[in-house]
N, C-alpha and C positions, 0 to 999 in steps of 0.2 A: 777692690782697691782702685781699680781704674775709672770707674765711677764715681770714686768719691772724690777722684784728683780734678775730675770732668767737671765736678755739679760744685766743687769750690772753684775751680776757675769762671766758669759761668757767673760762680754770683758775686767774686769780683769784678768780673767784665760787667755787669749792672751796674753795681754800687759806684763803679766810674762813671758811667752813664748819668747816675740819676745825679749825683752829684752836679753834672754839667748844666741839666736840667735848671736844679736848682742856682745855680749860678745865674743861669742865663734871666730869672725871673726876680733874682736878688743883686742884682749887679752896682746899683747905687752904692749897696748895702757895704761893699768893697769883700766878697767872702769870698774863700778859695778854700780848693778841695787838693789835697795832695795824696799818694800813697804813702802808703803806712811803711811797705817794702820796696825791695825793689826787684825787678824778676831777675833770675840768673840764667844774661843771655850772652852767650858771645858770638864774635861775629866782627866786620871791618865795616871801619866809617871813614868818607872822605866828602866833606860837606864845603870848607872852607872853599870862601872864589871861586864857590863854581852858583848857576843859575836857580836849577833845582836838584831834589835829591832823586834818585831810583831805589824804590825799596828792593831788597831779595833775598828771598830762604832758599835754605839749602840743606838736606840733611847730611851736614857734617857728623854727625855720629848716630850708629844703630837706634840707640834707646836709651830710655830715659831711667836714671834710676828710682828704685821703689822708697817713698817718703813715709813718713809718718800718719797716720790714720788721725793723728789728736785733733779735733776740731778747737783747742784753743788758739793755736797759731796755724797762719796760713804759709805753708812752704813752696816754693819753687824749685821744683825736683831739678839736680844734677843730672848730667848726659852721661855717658860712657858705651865703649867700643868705637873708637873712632874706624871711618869710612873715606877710604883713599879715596873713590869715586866721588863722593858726596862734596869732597876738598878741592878735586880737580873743577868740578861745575862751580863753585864758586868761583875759584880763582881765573874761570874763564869769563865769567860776567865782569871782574873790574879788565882784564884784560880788554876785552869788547868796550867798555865804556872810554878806557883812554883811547882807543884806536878812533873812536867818536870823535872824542875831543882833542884829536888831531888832524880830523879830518875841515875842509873846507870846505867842503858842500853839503854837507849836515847840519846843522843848526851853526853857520858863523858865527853868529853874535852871538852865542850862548853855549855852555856848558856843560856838564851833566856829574850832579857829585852820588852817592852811594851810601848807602846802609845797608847792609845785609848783616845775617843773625841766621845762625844753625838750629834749626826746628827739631832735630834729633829725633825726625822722621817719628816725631810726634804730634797728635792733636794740638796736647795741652798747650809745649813750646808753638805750634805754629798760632796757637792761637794769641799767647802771650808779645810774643813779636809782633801782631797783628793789630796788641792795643798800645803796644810801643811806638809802633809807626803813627797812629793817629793820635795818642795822647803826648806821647815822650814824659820818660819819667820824672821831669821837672815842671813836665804841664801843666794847666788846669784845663784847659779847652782843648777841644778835638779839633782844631782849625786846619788840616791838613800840614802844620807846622810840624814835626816829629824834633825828636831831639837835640836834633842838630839846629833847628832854628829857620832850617830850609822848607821849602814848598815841595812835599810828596807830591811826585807827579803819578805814580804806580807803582805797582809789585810785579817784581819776576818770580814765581813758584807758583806754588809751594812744594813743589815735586808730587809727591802720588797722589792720588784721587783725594783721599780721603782728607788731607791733609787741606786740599784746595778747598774740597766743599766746605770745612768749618773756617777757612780766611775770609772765601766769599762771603758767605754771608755775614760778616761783618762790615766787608770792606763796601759791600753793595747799600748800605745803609746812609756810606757819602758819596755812592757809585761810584770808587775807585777803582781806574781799570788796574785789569791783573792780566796777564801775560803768561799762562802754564808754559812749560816747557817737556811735563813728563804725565801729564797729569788726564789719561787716553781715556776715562770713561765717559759711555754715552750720557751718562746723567748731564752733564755740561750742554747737549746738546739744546735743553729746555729753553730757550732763552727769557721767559718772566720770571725764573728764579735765579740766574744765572747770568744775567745779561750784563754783567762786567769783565765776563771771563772771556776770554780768548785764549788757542792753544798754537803752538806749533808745531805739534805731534797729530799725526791725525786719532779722529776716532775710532773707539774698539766697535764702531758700527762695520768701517771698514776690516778691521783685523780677524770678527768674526765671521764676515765674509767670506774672508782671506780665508781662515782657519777649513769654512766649510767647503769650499774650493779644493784646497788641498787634500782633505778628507776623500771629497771623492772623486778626485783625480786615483788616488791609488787604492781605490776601491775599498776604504772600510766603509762599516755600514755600522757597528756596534762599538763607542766611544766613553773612554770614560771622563769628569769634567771634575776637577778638583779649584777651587777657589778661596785665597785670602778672606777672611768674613771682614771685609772692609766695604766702600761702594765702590772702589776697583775692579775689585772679585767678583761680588754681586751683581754687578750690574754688568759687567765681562760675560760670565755665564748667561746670566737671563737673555742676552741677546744672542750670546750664541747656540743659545735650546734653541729658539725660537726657529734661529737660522737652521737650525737641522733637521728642525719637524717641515719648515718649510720644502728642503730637500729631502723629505721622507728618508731620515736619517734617523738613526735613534741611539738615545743618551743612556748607556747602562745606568751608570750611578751620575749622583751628582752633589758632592760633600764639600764644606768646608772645613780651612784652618784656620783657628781660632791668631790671632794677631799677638794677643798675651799667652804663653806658653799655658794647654791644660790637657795633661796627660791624656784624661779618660778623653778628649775631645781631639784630639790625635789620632786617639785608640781607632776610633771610627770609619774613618780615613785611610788607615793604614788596613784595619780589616773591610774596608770596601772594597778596594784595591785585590787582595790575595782572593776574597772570594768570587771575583768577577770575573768571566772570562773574555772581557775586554782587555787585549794586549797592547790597545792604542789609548792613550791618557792626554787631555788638556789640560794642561797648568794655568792657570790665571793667576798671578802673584809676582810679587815684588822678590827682588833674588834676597831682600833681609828679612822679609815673613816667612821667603822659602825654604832658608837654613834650617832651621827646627825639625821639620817636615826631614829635609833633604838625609837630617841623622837620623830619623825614623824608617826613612828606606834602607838604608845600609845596615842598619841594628835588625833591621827585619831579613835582611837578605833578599830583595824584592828585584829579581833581575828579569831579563827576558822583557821588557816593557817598551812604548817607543813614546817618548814622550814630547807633549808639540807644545812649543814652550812660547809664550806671549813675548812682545817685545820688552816687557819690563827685565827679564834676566838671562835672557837669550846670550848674549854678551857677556855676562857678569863672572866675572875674575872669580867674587867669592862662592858660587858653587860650580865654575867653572875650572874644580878641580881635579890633577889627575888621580890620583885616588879614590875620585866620584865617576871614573868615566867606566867600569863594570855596572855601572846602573845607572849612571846618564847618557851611557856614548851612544851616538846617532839621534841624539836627541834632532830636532826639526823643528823650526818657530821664525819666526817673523822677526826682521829689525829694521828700525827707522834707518835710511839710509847712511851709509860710512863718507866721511866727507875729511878732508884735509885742513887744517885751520893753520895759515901762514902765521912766525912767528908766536904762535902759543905753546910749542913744546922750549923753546928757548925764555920764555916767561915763566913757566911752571918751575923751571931747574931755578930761575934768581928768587930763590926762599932759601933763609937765614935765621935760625932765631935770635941771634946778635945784631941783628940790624932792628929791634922790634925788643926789648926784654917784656914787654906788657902785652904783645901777639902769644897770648897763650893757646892761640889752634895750632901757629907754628910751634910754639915747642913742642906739642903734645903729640905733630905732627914727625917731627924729628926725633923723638922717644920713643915712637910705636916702631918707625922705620927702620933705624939702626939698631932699637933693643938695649937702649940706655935710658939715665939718669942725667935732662940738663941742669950744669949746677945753678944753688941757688934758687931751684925753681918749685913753687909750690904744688904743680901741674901733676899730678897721680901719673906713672907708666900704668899702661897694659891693664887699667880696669878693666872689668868685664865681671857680667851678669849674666850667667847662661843655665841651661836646664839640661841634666843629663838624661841618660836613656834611663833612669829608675823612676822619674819624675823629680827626682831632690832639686833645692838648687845648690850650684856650686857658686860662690863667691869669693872673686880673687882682686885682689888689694897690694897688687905685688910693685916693690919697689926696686929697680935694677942694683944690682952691685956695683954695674960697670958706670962710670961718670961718661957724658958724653965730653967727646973736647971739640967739637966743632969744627976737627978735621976731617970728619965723615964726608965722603965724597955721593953725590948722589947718581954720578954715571953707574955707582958699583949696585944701585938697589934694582930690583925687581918684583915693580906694586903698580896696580891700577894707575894711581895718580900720575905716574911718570910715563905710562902705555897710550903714546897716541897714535896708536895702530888703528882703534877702533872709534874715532869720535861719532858716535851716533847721537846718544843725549845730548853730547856737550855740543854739538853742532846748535841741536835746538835751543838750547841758553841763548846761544850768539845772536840765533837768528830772533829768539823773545826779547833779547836787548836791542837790536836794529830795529823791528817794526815797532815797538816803543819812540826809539829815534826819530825814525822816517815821520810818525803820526805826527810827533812833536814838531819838527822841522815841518811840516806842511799845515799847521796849526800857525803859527809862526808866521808864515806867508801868505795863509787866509786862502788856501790854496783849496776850496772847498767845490763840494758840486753846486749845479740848482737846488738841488732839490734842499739841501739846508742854507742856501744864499740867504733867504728871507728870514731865518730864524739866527741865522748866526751873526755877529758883531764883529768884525776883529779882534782878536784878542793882543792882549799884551803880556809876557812872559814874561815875570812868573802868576802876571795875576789872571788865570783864567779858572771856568766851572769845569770839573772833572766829565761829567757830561759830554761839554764838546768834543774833547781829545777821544771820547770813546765812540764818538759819532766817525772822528779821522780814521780812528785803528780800522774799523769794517771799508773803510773805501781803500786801503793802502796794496797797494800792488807793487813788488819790488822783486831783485833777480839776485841773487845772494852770490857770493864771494865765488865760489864752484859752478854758477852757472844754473841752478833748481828757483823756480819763480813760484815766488810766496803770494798765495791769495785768498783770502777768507769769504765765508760766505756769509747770510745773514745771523746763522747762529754763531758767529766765531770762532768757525771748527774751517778746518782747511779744506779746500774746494779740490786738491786735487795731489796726486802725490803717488809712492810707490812701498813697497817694502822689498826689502831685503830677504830673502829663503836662504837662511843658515842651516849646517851641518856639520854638528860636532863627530870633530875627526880627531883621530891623534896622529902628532908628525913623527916623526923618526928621532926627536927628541925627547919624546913622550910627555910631549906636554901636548893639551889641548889645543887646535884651531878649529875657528870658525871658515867653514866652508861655504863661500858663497854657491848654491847650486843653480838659482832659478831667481825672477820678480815677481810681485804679483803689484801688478799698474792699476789704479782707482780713478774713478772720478766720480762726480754726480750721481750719475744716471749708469755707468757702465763701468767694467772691470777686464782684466786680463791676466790670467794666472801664465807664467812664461817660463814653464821647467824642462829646458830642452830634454830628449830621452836622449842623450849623451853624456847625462851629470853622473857623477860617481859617487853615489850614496852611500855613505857608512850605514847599515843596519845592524843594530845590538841583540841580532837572533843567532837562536843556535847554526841556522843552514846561511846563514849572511846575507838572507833572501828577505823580499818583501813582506811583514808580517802577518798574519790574518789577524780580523778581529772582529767576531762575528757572535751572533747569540744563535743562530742556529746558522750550518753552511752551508753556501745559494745551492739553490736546487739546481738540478741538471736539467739539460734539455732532457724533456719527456714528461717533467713534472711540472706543477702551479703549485705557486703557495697557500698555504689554506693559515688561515690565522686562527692563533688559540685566543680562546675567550680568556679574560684577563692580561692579556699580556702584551708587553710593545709590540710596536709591528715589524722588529726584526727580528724577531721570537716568534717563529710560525716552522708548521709542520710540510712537509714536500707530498702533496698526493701527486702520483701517475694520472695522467691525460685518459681521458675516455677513447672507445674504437673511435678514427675518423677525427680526433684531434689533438693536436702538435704544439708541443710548444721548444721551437727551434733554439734559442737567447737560455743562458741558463737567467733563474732567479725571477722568471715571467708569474704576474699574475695569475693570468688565464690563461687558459690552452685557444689558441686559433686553429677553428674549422679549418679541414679541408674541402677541396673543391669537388663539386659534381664528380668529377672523373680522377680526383685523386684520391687516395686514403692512407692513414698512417702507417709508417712502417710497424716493427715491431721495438724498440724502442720509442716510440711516439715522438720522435725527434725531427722527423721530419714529414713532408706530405709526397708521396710516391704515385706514379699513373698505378691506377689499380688495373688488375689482373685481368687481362680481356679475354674472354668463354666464348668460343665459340669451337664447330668440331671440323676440323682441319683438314686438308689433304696429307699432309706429313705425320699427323698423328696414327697411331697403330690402330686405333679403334675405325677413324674415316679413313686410314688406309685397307682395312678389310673389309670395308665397306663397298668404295669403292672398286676391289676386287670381285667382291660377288655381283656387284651391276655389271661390271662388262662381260664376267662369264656367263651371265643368266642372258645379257643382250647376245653372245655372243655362241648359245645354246640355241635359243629362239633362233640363230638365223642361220645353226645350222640345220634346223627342223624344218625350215622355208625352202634350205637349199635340196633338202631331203623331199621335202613337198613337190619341191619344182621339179624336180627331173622323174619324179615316178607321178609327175601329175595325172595323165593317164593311166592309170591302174583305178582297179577300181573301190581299192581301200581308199585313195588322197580323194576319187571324183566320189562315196559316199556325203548322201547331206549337206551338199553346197561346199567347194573346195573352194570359192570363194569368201565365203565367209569363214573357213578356217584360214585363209592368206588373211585377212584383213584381224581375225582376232592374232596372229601371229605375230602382224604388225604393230598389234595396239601394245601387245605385250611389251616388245622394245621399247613403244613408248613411258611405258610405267616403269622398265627396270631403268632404264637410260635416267628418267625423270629424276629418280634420286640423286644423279652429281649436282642438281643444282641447289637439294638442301647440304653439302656440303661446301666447305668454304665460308668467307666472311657476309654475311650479308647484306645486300642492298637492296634498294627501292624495287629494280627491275628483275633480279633474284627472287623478290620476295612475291611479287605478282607472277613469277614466270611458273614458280613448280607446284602452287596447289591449282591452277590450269591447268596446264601440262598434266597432273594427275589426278583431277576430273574427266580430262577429255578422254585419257587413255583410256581408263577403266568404263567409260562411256562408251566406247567404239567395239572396248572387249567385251562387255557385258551384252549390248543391243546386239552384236554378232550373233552372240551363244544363245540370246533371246530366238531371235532368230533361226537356229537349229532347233532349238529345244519347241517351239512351235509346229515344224516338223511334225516332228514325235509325238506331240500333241495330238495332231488329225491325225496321224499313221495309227494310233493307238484308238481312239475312237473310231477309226474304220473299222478295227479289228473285231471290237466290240459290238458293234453297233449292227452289224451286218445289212447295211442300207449304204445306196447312194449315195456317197459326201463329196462334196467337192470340195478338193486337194487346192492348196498352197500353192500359188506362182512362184516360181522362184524371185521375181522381178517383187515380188511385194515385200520378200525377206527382204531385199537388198535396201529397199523404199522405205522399211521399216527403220533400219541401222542408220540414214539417211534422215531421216526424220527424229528421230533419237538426237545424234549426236549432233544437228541444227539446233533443235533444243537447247541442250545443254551448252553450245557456244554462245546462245544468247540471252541464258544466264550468266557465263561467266563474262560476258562485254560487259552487259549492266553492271557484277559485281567490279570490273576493274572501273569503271567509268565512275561508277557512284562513290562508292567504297571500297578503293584500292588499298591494297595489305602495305604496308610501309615497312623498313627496318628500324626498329627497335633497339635500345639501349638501357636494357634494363637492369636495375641496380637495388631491386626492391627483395629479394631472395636473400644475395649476400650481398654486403657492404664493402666485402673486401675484393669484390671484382667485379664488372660490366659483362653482361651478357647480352650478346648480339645477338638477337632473337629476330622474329618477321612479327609485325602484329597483325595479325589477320586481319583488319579491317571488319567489317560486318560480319560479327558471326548468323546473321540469319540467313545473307547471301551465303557463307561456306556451306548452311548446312544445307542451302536449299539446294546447289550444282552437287554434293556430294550424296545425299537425302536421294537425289534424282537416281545416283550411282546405286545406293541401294536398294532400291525399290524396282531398279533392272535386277540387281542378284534377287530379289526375293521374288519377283513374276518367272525367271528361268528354273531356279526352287524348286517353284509349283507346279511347273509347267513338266521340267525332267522328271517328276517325284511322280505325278500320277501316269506319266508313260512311263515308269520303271519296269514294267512286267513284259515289256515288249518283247520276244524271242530272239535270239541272233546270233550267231557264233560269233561277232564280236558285235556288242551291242554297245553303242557311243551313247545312251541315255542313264547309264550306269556313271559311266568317267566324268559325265558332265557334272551328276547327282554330287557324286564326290568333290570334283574340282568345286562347285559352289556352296559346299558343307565346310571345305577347309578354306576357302574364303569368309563366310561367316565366322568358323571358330578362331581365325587370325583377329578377325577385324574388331571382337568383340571381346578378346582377350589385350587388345591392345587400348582399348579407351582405360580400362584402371592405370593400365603401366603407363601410358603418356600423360594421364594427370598426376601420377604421383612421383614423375620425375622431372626437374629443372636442367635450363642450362642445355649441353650438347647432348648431352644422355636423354635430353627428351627428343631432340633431331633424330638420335639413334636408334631409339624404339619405334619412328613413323617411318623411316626407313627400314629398318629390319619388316617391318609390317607389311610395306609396299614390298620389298623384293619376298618376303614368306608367301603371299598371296598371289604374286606373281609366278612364282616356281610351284605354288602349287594348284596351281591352271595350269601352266606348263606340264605340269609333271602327270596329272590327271590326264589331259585330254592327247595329248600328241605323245607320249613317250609310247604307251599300249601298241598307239598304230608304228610308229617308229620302228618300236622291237618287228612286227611281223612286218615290214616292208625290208628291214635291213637284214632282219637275223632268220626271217621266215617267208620268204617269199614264196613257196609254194600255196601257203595261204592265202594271197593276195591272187585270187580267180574271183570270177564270177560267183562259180558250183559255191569255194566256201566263204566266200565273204556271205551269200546268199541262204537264205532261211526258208521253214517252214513254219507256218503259224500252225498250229493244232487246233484247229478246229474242227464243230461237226462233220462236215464236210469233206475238210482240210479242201478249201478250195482259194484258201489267199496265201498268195504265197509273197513273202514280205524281205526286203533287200536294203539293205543299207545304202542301194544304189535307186532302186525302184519299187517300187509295193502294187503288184498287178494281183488285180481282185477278178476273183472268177464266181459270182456269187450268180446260181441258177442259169451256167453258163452264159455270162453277160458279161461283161469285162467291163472292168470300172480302171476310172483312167489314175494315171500314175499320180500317186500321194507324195513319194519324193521322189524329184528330178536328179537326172546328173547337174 
């Protein structure tokens, strides 16, 4: 039906056209074209003695009633539901124009007369008006002349988007400027399709801004966006998708409401809404497209929702009601700033329908108000065309009982139109009827820049090209009544401006207020959202708290998000952080590495100094550690102390008593040597103790070499029964001497070349530092330690084949021993020190060194120990001393001295004291 109303208006607005055409190439011919009808428009005209006219719509009533389908006649649909707001904005534009034309520094010598017309926040009407104003329904030409006979200077509206875009483009065909007041879509921004339009509202380029701004000020993330299918709506949304993909935001749903009431297209809408679990909703729409909708929420029951409401009905009385506020209250939205307008609430009250019987907007104005019948008057009360919640329509035609008498008082009413609490729009009328003014008056004056000096003429009012005045509007700079300075850019959208952050509350009257909370301040290039955290926000949630609204909820710290294939990108699953990394922020991408020396806790929440290894003085394990090294040092010396004072005897003076003080000593050094693998390690720690425990076992070993060589010739004397000549003592000691030189200058070279370093190693576990030594060259370790054994394997061989030697205590037996439980430590201990990490490998080369220490100890010095302390009768000459058995039995062999009596010859001493 609405297309058929559309595509007959359209081909009337031609057939005027072509007409004119025609005219214009028949003119001799004397031919005129007239309409057949005339449109049904109302609205206020004041033409007479004044200069020019100012056109202006306004939508005085909802909507347009539904006509006839017959294509034999062409009808111009009736209005009905009248609109207190839509009545106030007019009545502020002639208000505004006389305040002009009392003014003296506006246009002196000239005037400004008026035609406006109620568009009934229709296409059809605004368009009908639109060929009103250029044709006038007595005209035949489009000469800018409209009905009145006066020179159309512009149009103030057409109010909502939609309504502007089909004025424009007709009015752009004789570039008459237009002046929106309400009219915020960024489509206007185009300027080759639109470049007569100018607003004083800014753009919803700004509000979507705004919108996402606030979004994620309180942190939602999942929005849902509902839209009038107007190019208000449409082009509201598309910018603010855009806007919130650019903020990696994302839009649950995104539906329209159909403008002509259609159930199933409601339907849509209403179930987008229940199934979404988006608790945060965008409105785009006009507070008269939103009505429908608005009874579709309450018939649904649809509560719990926050809904952020555009500046078209932020403000609006009519769903700004208290019976709406269980599922509008706390709503939040944007409005064009609240402004004071001197003497216009004392203008609005002087309305009479007896001063006017032919003002049929005031009666009908005065009908609606009070709920009466003025007499005599053909004017319908209280029509209305509405759709209930079944989808039916209901239509009412209802005529009062009561007469008005025109004693109705309007202090007693309580309506929009009488509400100048809140002028936002009607500010901007004022301010579209002044920068019209200002252009005009600076036209006037030739008050132009360079840059049009050369193309421009003076003009003379009323006869100029509409062109030039549109060239004035884009340079007009002016400071308005309240103080806010009006300035356009090259697209005719305002360069700069603020909104209002409203918050419906209810007062203690229970009626709704708007709650100013916050601004959010625009300009070109930059913005500012300004909501102090001291505002007192009504939330319409169960816990009176901030709402969520999210398609899946942020992760926590320890996890990233993982996106699911198909689906937005606030639609994603929480994986946990891998070992070793964090993610601190909830709702993080990626997990961020920790650092070399840090690792994750066990929530992965944060990065912690990890766990540093190494084997302690304080710990139980390197505390009995270190108690066995000082007892084993502290053994050793009492076996020295025990040596020294029965040094003379001649168990201590058998086999070099010197070289058992020097193996005695080296032993301390090996058990001592262990405190320095315990503790933290360092540079000089780590070069000190595999030295230190080369040398030791280097001095202890070449000793016992030493003895065991001994034994050697004493044994092959034995055997041999010949001349040999015996061991200096002086050569054992030269031997140990030359040994242990040796091995010092291996270990110089290895510290020199390739010294052992401390180590920090984190290659084992991740979840701790181990302070280790790295050896440095393992060829030099093996070569000083390699050295080490290669002394225990020549003493081996050396003790092994004099085992048989005779003796009542034979010291080549203890030796054999002591350097078998040397080997079985030593060789027992390479699997367990590769196969264990960390302190427990410190602990097994330790336990090593002191097991092989104690057992040299225990081998070679405890035997004689026992019979020096526990058995000193034993300790003579007679039984330290032996008999060899031989043929003869003529050697007689001593653990002090070995005198050979071979064919009565005496062969000289084999071992010395």
């Amino acid at each position: 039906m609405k297309m058929a109303i559309r595509r007959k208006c359209l081909i009337l607005v031609l057939t005027v056209f072509l007409w004119v055409e025609l005219y214009a190439e028949y003119e001799d011919q004397n031919v005129t074209c007239r309409l057949l009808r005339r449109f049904n428009l109302t609205g206020y005209v004041e033409a007479e003695n004044h200069s020019v006219v100012l056109g202006g719509l306004f939508p005085v009533h909802y909507r347009t009633m539904p006509v006839s389908d017959s294509d034999e006649e062409i009808e111009s649909p009736m209005c009905e539901g009248f609109n207190f707001r839509g009545f106030r904005w007019m009545k502020t534009m002639i208000h505004t124009i006389k305040e002009i034309n009392e003014r003296k520094d506006i246009l002196p010598e000239h005037t400004l007369g008026y035609q406006i017309f109620d568009n009934c926040f229709s296409t059809t009407k605004a368009m009908e008006s639109s060929s009103v104003f250029l044709t006038g329904q007595e005209e035949y030409k489009p000469n800018f002349r409209n009905s009145t006979g006066k020179f159309l200077v512009g149009i103030i509206g057409a109010g909502g988007s939609h309504m502007s875009v089909a004025v424009s483009r007709i009015l752009l065909l004789y570039e008459v400027p237009q002046v929106s007041y309400a009219s915020s879509s960024p489509i206007f921004g185009d300027i080759y399709h639109y470049k007569n339009v100018f607003r004083t509202i800014p753009s919803d380029k700004f509000q979507s801004e705004a919108m996402v701004n606030l979004i994620r000020h309180f942190g939602w993330v999942w929005v849902g966006a509902i839209a009038v299918d107007d190019d208000y709506g449409k082009h509201g949304v598309k910018s603010f998708r855009e806007k919130m993909e650019t903020a990696n935001l994302c839009v649950a749903f995104s539906e329209t409401i159909p403008k002509v009431y259609s159930y199933e297209k409601m339907q849509v809408a209403i179930d987008a809404i229940k199934s979404s679990t988006a608790k945060v909703i965008v409105l785009y729409a006009t507070d008269i497209d939103l009505s429908p909708f608005v009874l579709e929420v309450i018939h649904h029951n649809i509560t719990d929702r926050t809904w952020i409401a555009s500046e078209a009905w932020i403000t609006s009385a009519l769903i700004a009601k208290p019976e709406y506020f269980p599922y509008f209250g706390g709503t939040i939205g944007f409005a064009i700033p609240r402004s004071v307008i001197p003497g216009l609430k004392e203008f609005l009250y002087d309305v009479h329908p007896s001063k006017d019987p032919n003002d049929t907007l005031t009666i009908e104005f005065w009908q609606t108000a009070f709920n009466c019948t003025w007499p005599n008057s053909s004017v319908p009360y209280n029509v209305d065309h509405r759709v209930n919640m079944t989808g039916k329509e209901d239509r009412l035609y209802d005529m009062s009982d009561q007469l008005c008498t025109g004693e109705e008082k309007l202090e007693d009413l309580k309506n929009t139109y009488l509400d100048t609490s809140q002028l936002r729009i009607t500010n901007n009328v004022k301010q579209a009827v002044y920068l019209m003014a200002y252009a005009m008056d600076r036209l006037s004056k030739a008050d132009i820049t360079e840059e049009y000096r050369e193309s421009i003429v003076c003009p003379i009012i009323p006869d100029f090209e509409s062109e030039k005045l549109r060239n004035h509007i884009k340079e007009i700079k002016f400071t308005t009544h309240d103080g806010s300075k009006i300035e356009l850019d090259s697209n005719g959208d305002m360069k700069n401006g603020y909104y209002d952050i409203l918050n419906w509350q209810m007062d203690g009257t229970g009626e709704i207020t708007f709650v100013k909370v916050g601004e959010y301040k625009f300009a070109s290039s930059k913005y500012e959202l300004v909501l102090p955290k001291n505002s007192e926000l009504f939330w319409n949630t169960e816990s009176s708290r901030i709402p969520d609204s999210f398609c899946t909820k942020v992760c926590p710290p320890g996890t990233r998000r993982g996106n699911l294939p198909g689906q937005p990108l606030c639609c994603f699953e929480c994986i946990p952080c891998e070992d070793g990394y964090v993610s601190e922020k909830p709702g993080q991408r990626l997990c961020n590495p920790c650092g070399e020396d840090d690792w994750s806790n066990e929530e992965k929440s944060k990065c912690v100094p990890k766990f540093v290894e190494f084997l302690t003085y304080d710990e139980a394990l390197g505390f009995t550690l270190v108690i066995l090294s000082i007892f084993g040092a502290l053994v050793v010396l009492a076996v020295t102390v025990v040596y020294a004072i029965h040094r003379h005897t001649p168990l201590v003076k058998a086999n070099d008593r010197e070289l058992s003080f020097l193996i005695q000593m080296s032993l301390v050094i090996t058990v001592l040597s262990t405190m320095l693998f315990i503790g933290k390690p360092c540079n000089w720690s780590c070069m000190a103790r595999q030295v230190t425990l080369a040398l030791g076992f280097c001095l202890c070993l070449s000793s016992i070499l030493g003895k065991t060589i001994s034994l050697f010739f004493a044994y092959r004397i034995s055997i041999s029964k010949t001349h040999l000549i015996s061991m200096h003592p002086i050569f054992r000691k030269l031997l140990v001497l030359i040994c242990v030189i040796g091995e010092i200058g291996a270990c110089t070279a290895y510290l020199v070349l390739e010294p052992p370093r401390m180590l920090k190693n984190i290659e084992p576990q991740n979840v701790k530092i181990i302070f280790e030594c790295n050896e440095g060259s393992i060829e030099f370790l093996c070569s000083i330690f390699g050295f080490d054994v290669l002394l225990a394997l020549l003493c081996f061989l050396t003790t092994f084949v004099a085992r048989k030697l005779p003796d009542n205590y034979y010291e080549g037996k203890c030796i054999t021993f002591g350097i078998l439980v040397f080997f079985i430590v030593w060789i027992s201990f390479v699997p367990a020190y590769l196969s264990t990490k960390g302190k427990f490998k410190v602990a097994v080369e330790i336990f090593a060194i002191l097991a092989s220490s104690y057992g040299l100890l225990g081998c070679l010095f405890l035997p004689k120990c026992f019979i020096i302390l526990l058995r000193p009768k034993r300790n003579t000459e007679e039984t330290v001393g032996g008999r060899v058995p031989t043929v003869d039995r003529s050697i007689q062999l001593t653990s002090a001295s070995v005198s050979s009596e071979l064919n009565s010859t005496t062969v000289s001493t084999v071992l010395d004291e």
